[in-house]
C-alpha positions in Angstrom: 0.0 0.0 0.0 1.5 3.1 -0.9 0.6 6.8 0.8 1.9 9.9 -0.1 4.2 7.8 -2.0 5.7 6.0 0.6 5.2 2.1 0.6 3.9 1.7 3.8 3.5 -2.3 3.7 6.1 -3.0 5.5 5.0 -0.9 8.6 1.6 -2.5 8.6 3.9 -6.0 8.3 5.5 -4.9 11.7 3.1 -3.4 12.9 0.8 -6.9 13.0 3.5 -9.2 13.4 4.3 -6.8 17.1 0.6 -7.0 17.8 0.4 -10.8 17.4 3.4 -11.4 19.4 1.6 -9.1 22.1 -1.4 -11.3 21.7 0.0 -14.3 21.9 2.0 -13.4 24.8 -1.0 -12.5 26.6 -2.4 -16.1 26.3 0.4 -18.0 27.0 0.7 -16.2 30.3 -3.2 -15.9 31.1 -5.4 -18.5 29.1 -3.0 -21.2 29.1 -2.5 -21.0 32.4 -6.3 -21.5 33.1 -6.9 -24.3 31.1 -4.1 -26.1 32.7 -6.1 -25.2 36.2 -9.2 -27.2 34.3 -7.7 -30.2 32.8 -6.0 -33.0 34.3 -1.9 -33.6 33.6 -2.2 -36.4 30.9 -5.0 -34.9 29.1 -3.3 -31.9 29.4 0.1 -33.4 28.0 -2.2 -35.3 25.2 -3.6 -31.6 23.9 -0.1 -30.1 23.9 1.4 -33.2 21.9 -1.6 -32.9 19.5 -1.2 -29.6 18.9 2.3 -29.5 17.9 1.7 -32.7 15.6 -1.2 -30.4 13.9 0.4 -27.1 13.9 3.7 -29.0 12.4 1.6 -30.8 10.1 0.2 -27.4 8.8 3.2 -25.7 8.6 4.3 -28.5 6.2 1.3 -28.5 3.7 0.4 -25.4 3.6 1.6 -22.1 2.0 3.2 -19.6 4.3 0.0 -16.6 3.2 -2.3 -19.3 4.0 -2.8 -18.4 8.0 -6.7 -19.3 7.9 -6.2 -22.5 5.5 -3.8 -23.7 8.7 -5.5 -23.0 11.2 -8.4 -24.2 10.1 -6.3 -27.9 9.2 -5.0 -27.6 12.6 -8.1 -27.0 14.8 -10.0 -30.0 13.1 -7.1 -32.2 13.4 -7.2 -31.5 17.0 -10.4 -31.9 17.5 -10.6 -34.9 16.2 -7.9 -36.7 18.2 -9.6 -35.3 20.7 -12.9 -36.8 20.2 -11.6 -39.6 19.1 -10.2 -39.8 23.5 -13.4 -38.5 24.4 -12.0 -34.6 25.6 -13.7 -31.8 24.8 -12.0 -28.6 24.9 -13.5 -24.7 24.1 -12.5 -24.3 20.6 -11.3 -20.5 21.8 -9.2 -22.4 24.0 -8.1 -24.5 21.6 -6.5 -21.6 19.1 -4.7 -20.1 21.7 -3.1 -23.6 22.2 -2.3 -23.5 18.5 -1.2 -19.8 18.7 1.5 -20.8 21.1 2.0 -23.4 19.3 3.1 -21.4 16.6 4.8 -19.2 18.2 7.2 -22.1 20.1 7.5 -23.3 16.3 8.5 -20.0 14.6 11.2 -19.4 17.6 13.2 -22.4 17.4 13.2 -22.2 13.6 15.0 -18.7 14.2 17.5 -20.0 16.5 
């Protein structure tokens, strides 16, 4: 997007990419540590190794623009282990599992 004719896409870029790490931030240190207050240990340990199979998985298949496309592959790949153990789990919940998820992914690819 240019204004004034400055290309101002890479602002916006930095601009999100700081407000999703805020985000994300904010639920590892507040919603995560809820749900762990509301599931037991190995259900608990279960999600978590779910989640990084699915959030792995997505990374793998799909294009790095397509956010929603895996998101979407790893929320009903989740879900369906889940149901499949007979755990329910909010599916608000669930994305901020996935979120962190991501997040723990992205980092140790920098390092």
């Amino acid at each position: 997007m240019i204004i004034n004719g400055i290309d101002v896409t890479p602002i916006i870029t930095a601009i999100i990419e700081v407000l999703a790490g805020v985000v994300i931030t904010l639920i590892s240190t507040k919603v995560i540590p809820y749900i762990h207050s509301k599931v037991d240990q190995e259900q608990l340990e279960f999600i978590k190794s779910v989640v990084k199979i699915a959030v792995k998985a997505a990374e793998q298949l799909f294009e790095k623009a397509q956010g929603a496309e895996k998101l979407e592959y790893a929320m009903n790949m989740v879900l369906s282990a889940l149901k499949e153990k007979g755990i329910e789990i909010n599916k608000d919940l669930l994305r901020s599992y996935i979120e962190a998820a991501v997040l723990e992914l992205h980092r140790a690819l920098e390092d």
